[in-house]
N, C-alpha and C positions, 0 to 999 in steps of 0.2 A: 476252133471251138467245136466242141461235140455238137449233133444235131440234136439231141434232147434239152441243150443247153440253150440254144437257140430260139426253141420252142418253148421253153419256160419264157424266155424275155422276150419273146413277143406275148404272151398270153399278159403277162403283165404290166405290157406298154397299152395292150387295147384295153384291160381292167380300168388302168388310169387315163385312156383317154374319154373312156366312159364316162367315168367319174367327174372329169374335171366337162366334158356334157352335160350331165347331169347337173351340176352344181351352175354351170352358165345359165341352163336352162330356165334351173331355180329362180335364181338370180334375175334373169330376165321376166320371169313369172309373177317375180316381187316386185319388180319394178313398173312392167303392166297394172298392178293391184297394191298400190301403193295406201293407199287410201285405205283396202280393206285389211290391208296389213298394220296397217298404224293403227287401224280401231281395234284391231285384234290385241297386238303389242300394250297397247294403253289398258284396255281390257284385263290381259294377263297381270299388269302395275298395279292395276287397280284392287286385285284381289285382297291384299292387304291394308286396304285403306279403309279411314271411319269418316267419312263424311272430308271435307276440305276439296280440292281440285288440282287437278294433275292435269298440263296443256304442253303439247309438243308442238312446236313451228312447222316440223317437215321433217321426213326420215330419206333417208339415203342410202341402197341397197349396195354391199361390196362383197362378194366371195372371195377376193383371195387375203384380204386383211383378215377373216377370222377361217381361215382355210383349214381343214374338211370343212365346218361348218361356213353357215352363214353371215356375215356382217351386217348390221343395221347400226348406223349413226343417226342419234337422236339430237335434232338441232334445237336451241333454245327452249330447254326442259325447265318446265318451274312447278311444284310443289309447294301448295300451300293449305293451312287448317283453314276449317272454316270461320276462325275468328280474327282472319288476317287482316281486316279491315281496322279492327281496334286497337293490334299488335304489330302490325305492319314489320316482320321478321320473316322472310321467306324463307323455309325450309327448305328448300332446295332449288337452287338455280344454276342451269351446268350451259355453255355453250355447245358442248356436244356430250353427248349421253351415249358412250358405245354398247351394243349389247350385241352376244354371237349365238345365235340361235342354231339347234339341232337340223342340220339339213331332211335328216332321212324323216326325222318325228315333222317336218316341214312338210313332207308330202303325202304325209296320212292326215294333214289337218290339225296335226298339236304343236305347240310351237316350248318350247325346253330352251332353258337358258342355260348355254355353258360359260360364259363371259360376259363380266360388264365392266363397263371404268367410264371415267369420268374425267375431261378433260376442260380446263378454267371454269371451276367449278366453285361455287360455296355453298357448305351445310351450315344452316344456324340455327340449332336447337335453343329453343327457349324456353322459360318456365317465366313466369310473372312473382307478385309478392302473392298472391293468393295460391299460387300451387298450378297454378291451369300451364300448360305446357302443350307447342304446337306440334311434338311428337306423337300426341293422342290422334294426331291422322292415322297414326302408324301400328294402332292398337290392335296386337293380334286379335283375330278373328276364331269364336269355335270352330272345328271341324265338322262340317255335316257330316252326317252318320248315314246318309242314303247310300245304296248298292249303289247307283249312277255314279255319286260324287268318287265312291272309294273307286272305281274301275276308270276313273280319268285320268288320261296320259299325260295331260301338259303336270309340269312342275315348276315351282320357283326358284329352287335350290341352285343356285351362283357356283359354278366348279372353279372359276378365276374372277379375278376385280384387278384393276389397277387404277390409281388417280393419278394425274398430272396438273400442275398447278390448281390445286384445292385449298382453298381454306376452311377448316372448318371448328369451329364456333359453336361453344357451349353457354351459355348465360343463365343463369340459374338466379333473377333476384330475390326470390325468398331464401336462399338458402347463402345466399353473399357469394355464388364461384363464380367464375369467369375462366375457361378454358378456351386456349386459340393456337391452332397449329397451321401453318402453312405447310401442305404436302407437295415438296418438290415432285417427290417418287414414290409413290409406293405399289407394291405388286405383290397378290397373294393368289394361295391357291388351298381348294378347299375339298376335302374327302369327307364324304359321306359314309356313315354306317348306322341306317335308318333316323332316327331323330337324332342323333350325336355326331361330330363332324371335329375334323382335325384341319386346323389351319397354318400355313406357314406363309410370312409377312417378311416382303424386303422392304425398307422404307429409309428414306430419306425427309425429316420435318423439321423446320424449327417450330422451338415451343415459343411461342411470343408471350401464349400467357398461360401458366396453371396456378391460379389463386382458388385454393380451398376457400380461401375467405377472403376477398376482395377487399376488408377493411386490414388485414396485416402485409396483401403485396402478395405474387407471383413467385413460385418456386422454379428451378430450371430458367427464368428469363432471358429470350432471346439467346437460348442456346441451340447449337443446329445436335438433335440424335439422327445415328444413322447405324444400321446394322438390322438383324433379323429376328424376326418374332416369331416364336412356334409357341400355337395356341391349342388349347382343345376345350368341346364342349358336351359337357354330361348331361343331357335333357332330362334325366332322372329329377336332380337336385339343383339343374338351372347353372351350374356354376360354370364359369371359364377360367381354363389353368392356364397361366402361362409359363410351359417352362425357363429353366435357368439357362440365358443366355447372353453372349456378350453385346452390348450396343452405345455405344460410342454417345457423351453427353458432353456437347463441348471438341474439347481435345481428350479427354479422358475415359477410356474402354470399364463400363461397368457391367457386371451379372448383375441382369434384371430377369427376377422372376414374379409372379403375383397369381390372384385370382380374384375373381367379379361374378356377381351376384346376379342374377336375373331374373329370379320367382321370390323368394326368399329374401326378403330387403333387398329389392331392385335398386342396384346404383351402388350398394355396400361393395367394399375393395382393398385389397391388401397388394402393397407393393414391396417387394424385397430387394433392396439396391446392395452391392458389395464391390468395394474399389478396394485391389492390394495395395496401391499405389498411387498415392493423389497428398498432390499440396495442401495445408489448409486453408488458404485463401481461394482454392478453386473450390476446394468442400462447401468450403463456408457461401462462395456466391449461387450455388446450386440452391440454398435453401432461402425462404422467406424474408423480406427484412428483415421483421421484426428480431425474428433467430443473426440472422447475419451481423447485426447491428451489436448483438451481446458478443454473441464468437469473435468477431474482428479485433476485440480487444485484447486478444491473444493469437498469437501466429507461432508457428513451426518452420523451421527451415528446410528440414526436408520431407519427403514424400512416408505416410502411413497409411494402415490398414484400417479401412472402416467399412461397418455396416450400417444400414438405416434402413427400418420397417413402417411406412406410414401405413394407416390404417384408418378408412372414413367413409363416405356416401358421396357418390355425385348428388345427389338428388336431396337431403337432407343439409339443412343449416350447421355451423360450427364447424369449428378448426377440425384435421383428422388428428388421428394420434400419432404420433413422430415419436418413436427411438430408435436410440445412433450410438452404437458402439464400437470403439474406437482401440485400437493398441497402436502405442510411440513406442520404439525403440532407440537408446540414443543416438536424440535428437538435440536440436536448441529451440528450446519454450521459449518465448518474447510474451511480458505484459507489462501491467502498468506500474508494476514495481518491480520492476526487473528482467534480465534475462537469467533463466536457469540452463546450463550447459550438462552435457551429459544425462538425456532427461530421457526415460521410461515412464512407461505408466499405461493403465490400463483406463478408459473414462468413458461412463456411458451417459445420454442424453433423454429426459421424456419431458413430454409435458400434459403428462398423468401422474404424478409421483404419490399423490393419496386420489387411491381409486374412487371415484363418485363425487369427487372436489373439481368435474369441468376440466377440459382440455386446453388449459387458458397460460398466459405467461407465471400469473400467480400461483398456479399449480405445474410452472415446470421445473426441472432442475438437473445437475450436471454433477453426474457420481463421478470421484478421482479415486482409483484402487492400487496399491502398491506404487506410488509416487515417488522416486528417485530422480539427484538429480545435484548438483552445485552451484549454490543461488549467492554469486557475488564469492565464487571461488569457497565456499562451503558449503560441505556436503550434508544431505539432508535426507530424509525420508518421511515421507506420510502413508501410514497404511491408507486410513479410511479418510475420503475428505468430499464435502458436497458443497455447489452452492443454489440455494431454493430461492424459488420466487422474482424469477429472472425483472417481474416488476418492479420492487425493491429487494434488489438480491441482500442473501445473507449466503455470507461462510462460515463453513464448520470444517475443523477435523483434529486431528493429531499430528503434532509434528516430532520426528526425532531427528538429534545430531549430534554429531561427536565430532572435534576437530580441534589441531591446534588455533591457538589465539593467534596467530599470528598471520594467520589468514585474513584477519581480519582489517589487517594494516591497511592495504589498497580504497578503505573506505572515509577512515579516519586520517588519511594523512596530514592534516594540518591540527589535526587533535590529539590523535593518541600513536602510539609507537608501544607494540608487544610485543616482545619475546618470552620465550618457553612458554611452558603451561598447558595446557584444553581445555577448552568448553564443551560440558554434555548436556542437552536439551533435551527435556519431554514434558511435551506441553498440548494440550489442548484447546483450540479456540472456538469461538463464534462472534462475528463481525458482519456489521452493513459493509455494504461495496456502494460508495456516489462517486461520479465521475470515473470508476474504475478504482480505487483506491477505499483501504480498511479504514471504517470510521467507528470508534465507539466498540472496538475490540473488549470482547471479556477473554480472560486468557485462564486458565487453571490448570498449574506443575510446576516443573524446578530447574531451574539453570547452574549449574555447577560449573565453576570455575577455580583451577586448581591449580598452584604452584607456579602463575603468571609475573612477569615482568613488566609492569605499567609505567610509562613515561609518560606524563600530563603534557605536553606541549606548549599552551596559552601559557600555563604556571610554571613551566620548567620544575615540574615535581615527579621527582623518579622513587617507586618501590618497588620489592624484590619479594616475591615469593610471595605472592599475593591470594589470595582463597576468598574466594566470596560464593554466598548460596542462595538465589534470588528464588522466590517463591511467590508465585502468582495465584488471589485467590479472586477472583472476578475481578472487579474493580481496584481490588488493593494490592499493593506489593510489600511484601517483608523482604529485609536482605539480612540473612541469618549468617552465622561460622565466618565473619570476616576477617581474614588476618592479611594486617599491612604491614610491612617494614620499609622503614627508606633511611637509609645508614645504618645509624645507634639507635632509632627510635623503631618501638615494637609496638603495636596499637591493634585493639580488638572489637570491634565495631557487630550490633544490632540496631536496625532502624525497620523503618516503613513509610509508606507514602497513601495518603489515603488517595483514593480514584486516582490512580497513576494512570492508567489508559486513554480514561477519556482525556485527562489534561493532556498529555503526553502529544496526541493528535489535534489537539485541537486551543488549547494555549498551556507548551511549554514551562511559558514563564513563569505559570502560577502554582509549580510544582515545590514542595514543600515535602523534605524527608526530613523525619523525627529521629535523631542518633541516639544508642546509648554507647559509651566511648569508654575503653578502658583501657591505662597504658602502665603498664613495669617501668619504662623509661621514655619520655618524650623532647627531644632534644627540637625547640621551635625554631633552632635557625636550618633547618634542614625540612620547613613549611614556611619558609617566608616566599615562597611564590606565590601564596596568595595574593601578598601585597603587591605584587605585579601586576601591570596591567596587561591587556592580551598581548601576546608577541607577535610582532608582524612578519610574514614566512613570506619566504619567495617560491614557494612550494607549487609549482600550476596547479589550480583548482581541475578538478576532476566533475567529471557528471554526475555526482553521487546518488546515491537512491534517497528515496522521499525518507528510508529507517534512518539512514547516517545522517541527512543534515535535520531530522527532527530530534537523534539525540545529541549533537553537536551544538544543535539548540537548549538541550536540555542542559546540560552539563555545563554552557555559559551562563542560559539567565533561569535557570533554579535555583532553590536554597534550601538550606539545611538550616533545621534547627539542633544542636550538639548539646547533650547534657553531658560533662567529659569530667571524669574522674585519670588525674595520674598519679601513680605514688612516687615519684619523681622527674619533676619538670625542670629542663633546661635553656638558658636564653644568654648566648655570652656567658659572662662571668657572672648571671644570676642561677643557682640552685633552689628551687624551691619541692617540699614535700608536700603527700597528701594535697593532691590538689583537685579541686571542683570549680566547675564553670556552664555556666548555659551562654552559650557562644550561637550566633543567627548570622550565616555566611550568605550573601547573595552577590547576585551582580556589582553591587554599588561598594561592598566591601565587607566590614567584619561589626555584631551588636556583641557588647561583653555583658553579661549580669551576672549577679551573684559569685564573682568569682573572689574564690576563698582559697588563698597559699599558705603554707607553713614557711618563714625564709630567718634566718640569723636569730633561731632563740624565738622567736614570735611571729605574728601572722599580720597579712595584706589581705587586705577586701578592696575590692575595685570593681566599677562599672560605668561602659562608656562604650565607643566607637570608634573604628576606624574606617576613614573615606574613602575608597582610590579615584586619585585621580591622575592617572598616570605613573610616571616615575617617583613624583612625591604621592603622598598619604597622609591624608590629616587624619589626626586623632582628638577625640574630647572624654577624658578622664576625670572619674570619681574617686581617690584613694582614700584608706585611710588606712596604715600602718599602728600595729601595737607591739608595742616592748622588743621591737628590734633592735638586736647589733648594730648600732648604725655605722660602722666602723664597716663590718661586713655588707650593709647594705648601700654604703656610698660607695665601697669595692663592685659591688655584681652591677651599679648602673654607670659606672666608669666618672664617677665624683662630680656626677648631672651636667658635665661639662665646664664643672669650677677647676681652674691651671693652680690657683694659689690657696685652694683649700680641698685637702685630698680625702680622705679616707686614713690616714697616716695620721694625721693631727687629732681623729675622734676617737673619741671613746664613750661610753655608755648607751644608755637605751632608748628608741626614739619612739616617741608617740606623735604621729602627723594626719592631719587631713587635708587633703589638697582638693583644688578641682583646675585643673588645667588643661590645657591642649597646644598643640601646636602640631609638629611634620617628620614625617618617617620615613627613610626613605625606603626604594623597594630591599633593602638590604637587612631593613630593620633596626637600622642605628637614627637614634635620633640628629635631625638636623638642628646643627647651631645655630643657636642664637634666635631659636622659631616659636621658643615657648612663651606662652601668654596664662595667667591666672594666678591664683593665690595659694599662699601653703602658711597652715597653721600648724607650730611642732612642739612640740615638750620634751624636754629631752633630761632624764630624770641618772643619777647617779654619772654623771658624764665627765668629761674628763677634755680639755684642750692640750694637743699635747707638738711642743716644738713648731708653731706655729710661727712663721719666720715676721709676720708682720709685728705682733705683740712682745715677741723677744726683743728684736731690733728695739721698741720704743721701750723694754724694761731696760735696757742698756745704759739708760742715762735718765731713765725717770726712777727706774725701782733695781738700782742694781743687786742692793742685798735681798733680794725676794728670788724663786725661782718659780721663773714666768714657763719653765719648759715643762711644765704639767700642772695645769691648771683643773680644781676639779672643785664640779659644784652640785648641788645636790638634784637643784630641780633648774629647768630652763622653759620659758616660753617666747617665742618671737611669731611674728607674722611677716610674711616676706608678698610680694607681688612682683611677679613675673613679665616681665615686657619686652620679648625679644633675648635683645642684648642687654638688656639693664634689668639687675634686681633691685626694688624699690626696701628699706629695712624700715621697718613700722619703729618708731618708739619701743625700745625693746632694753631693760632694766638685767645687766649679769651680776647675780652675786655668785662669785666665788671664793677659795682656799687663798689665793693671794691677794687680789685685787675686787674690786667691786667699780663697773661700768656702767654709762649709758649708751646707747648706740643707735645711729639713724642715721638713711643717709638711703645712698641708690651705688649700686656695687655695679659695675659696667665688664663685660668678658670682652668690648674693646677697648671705645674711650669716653672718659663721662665719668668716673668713679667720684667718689664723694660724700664720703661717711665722715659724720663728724660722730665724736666720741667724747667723753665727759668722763675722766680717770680721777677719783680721790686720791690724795699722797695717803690719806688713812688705812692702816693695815687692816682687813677685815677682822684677823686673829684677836683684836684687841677688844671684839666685841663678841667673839664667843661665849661667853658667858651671859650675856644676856640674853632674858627669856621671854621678853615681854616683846614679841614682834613689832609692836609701835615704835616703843620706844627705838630698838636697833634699826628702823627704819629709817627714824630721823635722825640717829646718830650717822646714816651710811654715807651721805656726802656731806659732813661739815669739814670743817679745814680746808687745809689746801685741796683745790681742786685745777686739774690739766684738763687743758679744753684742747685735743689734736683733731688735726683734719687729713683725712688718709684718700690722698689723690692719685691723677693718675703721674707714674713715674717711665723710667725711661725700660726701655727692653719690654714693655707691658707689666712690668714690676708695677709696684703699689708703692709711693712714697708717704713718710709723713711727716707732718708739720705743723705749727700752732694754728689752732683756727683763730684767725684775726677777726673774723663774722661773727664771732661770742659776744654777747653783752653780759 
């Protein structure tokens, strides 16, 4: 080694063994004068205090812990105002109080603080409901303006601090905060550039409590932050900045930047939070319940980008001001009606939304921008969409969509079954949210539905190429440009629903659409699944959402009221034109009124009901037919279920009012033998024609007569219906051959029993007489046949003398 090398590291071994002399020295100096050192120490403490009391235990001198300088451990430090007595809140109580004083300024007499910290310590700043607060110990003091004071060397000014196990404690009761951090760690250091000063903080805390307002709950709760603070402060304008830095909340790295107020609204503060990256349920438990408690009822599945700026006063009462804006990219949204897949969207958060209306829940609300997304496998958009007043929320926005119907199947599967077609929506709403869920929606636009394939399922009713044009206008709904087909039958429907919405949500059943109906061709056996009762599916029930089983609900127990005009209605083998009906479809079955047919030459008015009850369906009918074909009109209803009197044998025109009823099945055929009531008929210009019972008996009672077209001018009878048996009222036939009485009970199995009263007298022999009396009591003198028409073999009709004649 050179000898000048030598000689350097010796010069600098004796500089430091000097030093480290010197410092013993010190050390040793302070410990001799311990006492005048503590009153010194305390002294310097003191300088910034307004009255209260500052007590140390005992100090304890160490050079090489705050090495160059000095070490002084202050043992059981307590700090208190002087109205601790009333408040009993210690502002400061530390087991050890470390402070590192300037050695060199130590032996001129001034004593400089380069280091303090603080070890199991608590700060408890408090404020009362009057405002009085125990940091006014702490209330800077003017600066004396005397030459003596400016030319003094000691200073206060802290170049480091570190805590270990601190807690410290903000309580604020007039102003409702409560702020509590337990500081495992922290360590800062601090540069000066005359009254302004640049600080950087490593720290380790949980936040036990930060409640802006101790009546809505703690933000952050008992989360552990960790990470690094750089701070600065401008003594100009009082303010402390803190830059944009990462610090750990929880498990999750956010850029926290802010700044604080210190001259200028003392305690005023703005906090700048930014996560690329975070769940919403971790978002959401960061913030206050009362907020937590709304957001929870929605979740994200994976991680987004958000910012939040609160903005408030330590010192000052009421909530800060919180906005949080947020970008999804897709994601899966979870709420209470549903999950939407594939979800973007932009959404921001205040609860300031009308300025000078209070930073309160009533005044918050949650902007949705550019909302995409497939809600139940349909895709959807909302530009704009809010919901206000997180107290009783309300939603608003606009929604559009476009999609095939057929997407729609996976909701309806026990109800409906689509192919082809799309539905285009554009619609705007506003609605309450209870329990999470749209109550008392108003909706205003148009739902188009084009060129669909609907299969009813409960009905087993299929149409093709279906069109309908729903129009929401608050409360009410019109359904305009309906076009149905389902086979041969073509139907073109307008209706409306008065307060569809509110019913819709909140009782279904008492939903009531006004049709207007108009058909080219309506073939009714291709809608008799109305008459059905629900079909039972073995279909597994799915989870559906609260929309599909409220219109699942809808479409079983609503009803229509139909005013339906056809100009050609079909039923079996009945044709009827021009046709009009106000028909009332609900759950329980079908009301008929005023319905008015064209059928054989003449017209049917009828009004009545039908029941479901199951498989069968009972009906109760009003008819009353004029001037029909009855020939054709025993044909279209299959001859009411008579074997031995057809349609074949009639001829002329019927005049009937009936009122009857009896069962139908779901097929739409009347069941035998079911009907009950009465028929009153006139039957004018009519004709009996080959009528096998009447032939037979003219065989041997009237063989020169021809019984195989018998025709009379006018007819009336009254019949009564009773199952299987028709009861024949007293009923008087004049006709072209012959002239009858007839009574009895007609049976379709066994039971038959009509007695008849035949004159041998030809009726021709009295056409010339004019005098109706008179040919009345000529119409049974003479010979008269008294037969009895029973039941015979094969279910034929036999006849025979009635012996029971007197």
């Amino acid at each position: 080694m050179p000898r000048w090398l030598k000689t350097l590291f010796k010069i600098f071994a004796i500089l430091v063994g000097l030093l480290l002399i010197a410092l013993v020295a010190a050390t040793s100096y302070i410990n001799f004068h311990k006492q005048y050192f503590l009153n010194a120490i305390i002294k310097e403490l003191n300088k910034n205090l307004h009255g209260g009391t500052l007590t140390i235990a005992s100090m304890n001198p160490s050079f090489l812990s705050g090495f160059p300088g000095i070490s002084v451990t202050l043992k059981d430090v307590v700090l208190r105002d002087s109205l601790w007595k009333v408040h009993h809140h210690t502002l400061l109580e530390a087991k050890n109080f470390n402070i590192s004083v300037n050695a060199f300024a130590l032996m001129h007499g001034a004593i400089k603080i380069n280091k303090m910290g603080l070890d199991q310590a608590t700060i408890y700043l408090y404020t009362d409901s009057t405002g009085y607060s125990n940091t006014f110990v702490l209330r800077k003091q003017e600066k004396p303006k005397s030459s003596a004071a400016k030319n003094d060397n000691s200073t206060a000014e802290v170049r480091q601090f570190y805590l270990n196990q601190v807690n410290f404690i903000l309580d604020n009761q007039k102003g409702h905060k409560l702020f509590h951090f337990a500081v495992d760690n922290l360590k800062g250091k601090i540069d000066y550039k005359n009254d302004d000063w640049n600080a950087n903080l490593n720290l380790k805390v949980l936040a036990k409590s930060m409640a802006f307002n101790t009546l809505r709950g703690s933000f952050i709760k008992d989360k552990l932050l960790q990470g690094t603070i750089v701070a600065a402060f401008n003594a100009t304008n009082g303010i402390i900045t803190v830059a944009p830095n990462t610090l750990n909340i929880g498990d999750d790295p956010f850029i926290i930047s802010g700044k604080f107020s210190t001259i200028k609204n003392p305690g005023d503060f703005t906090i700048d939070i930014t996560e690329h990256e975070i769940l919403w349920k971790r978002a959401s438990a960061l913030l206050a319940p009362n907020i937590t408690s709304h957001l929870n009822m929605f979740d994200l599945k994976h991680p987004f980008d958000v910012n939040a700026v609160i903005a408030g006063s330590f010192n000052k009462g009421g909530d800060p001001a919180i906005d949080v804006k947020c970008t999804v990219k897709n994601n899966t949204l979870s709420t209470p009606e549903g999950t939407v897949d594939s979800c973007s969207f932009q959404a921001a958060f205040t609860n300031n939304y009308i300025k000078g209306k209070g930073l309160t829940d009533e005044n918050s609300a949650i902007k949705i921008y550019q909302l995409t997304g497939n809600y139940e496998q349909v895709p959807f958009r909302v530009d704009t969409g809010i919901i206000s007043n997180l107290n009783k929320p309300i939603a608003a926005g606009k929604l559009k969509s476009k999609f095939a119907v057929a997407r729609l199947n996976h909701l309806f599967s026990e109800t409906l079954n689509l192919t082809k077609g799309t539905a285009d929506l554009d619609l705007s709403y506003t609605a309450n949210i209870v329990d999470f869920k749209l109550v008392k929606p108003i909706v205003h636009g148009l739902v188009n539905i084009k060129n669909a394939d609907v299969n009813y399922l409960p009905r087993k009713l299929n149409f093709k190429n279906t069109s309908i044009s729903l129009n929401f206008t608050g409360d009410d709904l019109y359904l305009k440009n309906i076009h149905l087909q389902s086979g041969r039958s073509i139907v073109y429907m307008e209706g409306s629903v008065k307060n569809f919405l509110n019913l819709y949500y909140t009782a279904p059943e008492k939903i009531l659409v006004n049709w207007q109906i108009r058909s080219p061709q309506l073939y009714l056996g291709e809608f008799l699944g109305f008459l059905s009762g629900k079909r039972s599916t073995t279909v597994k029930k799915r989870n559906s959402t609260n929309f599909a089983d409220q219109l699942n609900t809808v479409l079983e127990k609503g009803s229509a009221d139909m005013h339906l005009h056809v100009d050609k209605a079909y039923y079996f083998k009945f044709m009827a034109t021009d046709v009009n009906a106000d028909l009332l479809l609900s759950e329980t079955g079908i009301e008929m009124k005023n319905v008015q047919v064209k059928n054989s030459g003449g017209s049917v008015n009828l009004n009545g009901r039908i029941t479901q009850n199951g498989v069968l369906n009972h009906f109760a009918i009003n008819t009353s037919v004029n001037n029909v074909n009855i020939s054709n009109f025993f044909y279209s209803f299959d001859n009411f279920g008579l074997k031995d009197f057809t349609y074949k044998n009639l001829r002329g025109f019927l005049f009937l009012k009936s009122n009857i009823s009896g069962n139908l099945t779901d097929q739409g055929k009347i069941v035998p033998r079911s009907i009950n009531g009465t028929v009153n008929l006139n039957l004018k210009k009519g004709a009996l024609l080959d009528f096998e019972p009447i032939t037979n008996v003219g065989k041997f009672a009237f063989p020169l007569r021809n019984l195989n077209n018998i025709t009379f001018n006018n007819l009336d009878g009254k019949f009564d219906l009773h199952g299987d048996k028709i009861t024949i009222n007293p009923m008087m036939i004049n006709s072209s051959v012959l002239n009858m009485n007839v009574a009895g009970i007609y049976s379709l199995s066994k039971g038959t029993n009509i007695a008849l009263d035949i004159p041998l007298r030809n009726p021709k022999k009295d056409e010339g007489i004019t005098n109706q009396q008179e040919k009345q009591e000529r119409r049974m003198k003479g010979i008269v046949l008294h037969i009895l028409a029973s039941d015979g073999e094969n279910g034929k009709i036999k006849f025979g003398w009635n012996k029971n004649h007197h």
